[in-house]
C-alpha angles and dihedrals in degrees: 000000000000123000091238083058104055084039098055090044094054093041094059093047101044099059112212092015141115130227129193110184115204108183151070142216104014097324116091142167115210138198124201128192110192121137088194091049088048092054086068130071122273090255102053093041087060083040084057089044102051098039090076099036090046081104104061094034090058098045090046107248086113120046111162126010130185117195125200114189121217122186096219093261088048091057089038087059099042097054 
């Protein structure tokens, strides 16, 4: 699986959010810069994450993802 990949998908599927895959093979970090994902607790925003990517991670093309959530400024200033 290719990080563009995962990138594009999630993109798709998280309206208004960004979305910078780090990673190869079936291991990725993602960032993900969302103010409306940021507004919910750290366990719903994963919840949010992994319901669209459930699939890959069952079949085996994804083993092991970390996720890092940016409001929009947060991501602007880091960068």
């Amino acid at each position: 699986m290719q990080p563009a990949e995962v990138k594009k998908f999630l993109e798709e599927q998280l309206l208004n959010s960004q979305v910078e895959v780090e990673g190869e093979g079936c291991n990725f970090q993602l960032n993900i810069i969302s103010d409306e994902l940021c507004a919910l607790s750290p366990v719903k925003r994963q919840q949010q994450i992994y319901s669209h990517l459930n699939p890959w991670i069952a079949d085996g093309r994804i083993h092991a993802i970390t996720m890092k959530f940016y409001t929009r400024s947060d991501w602007a200033e880091r960068n």
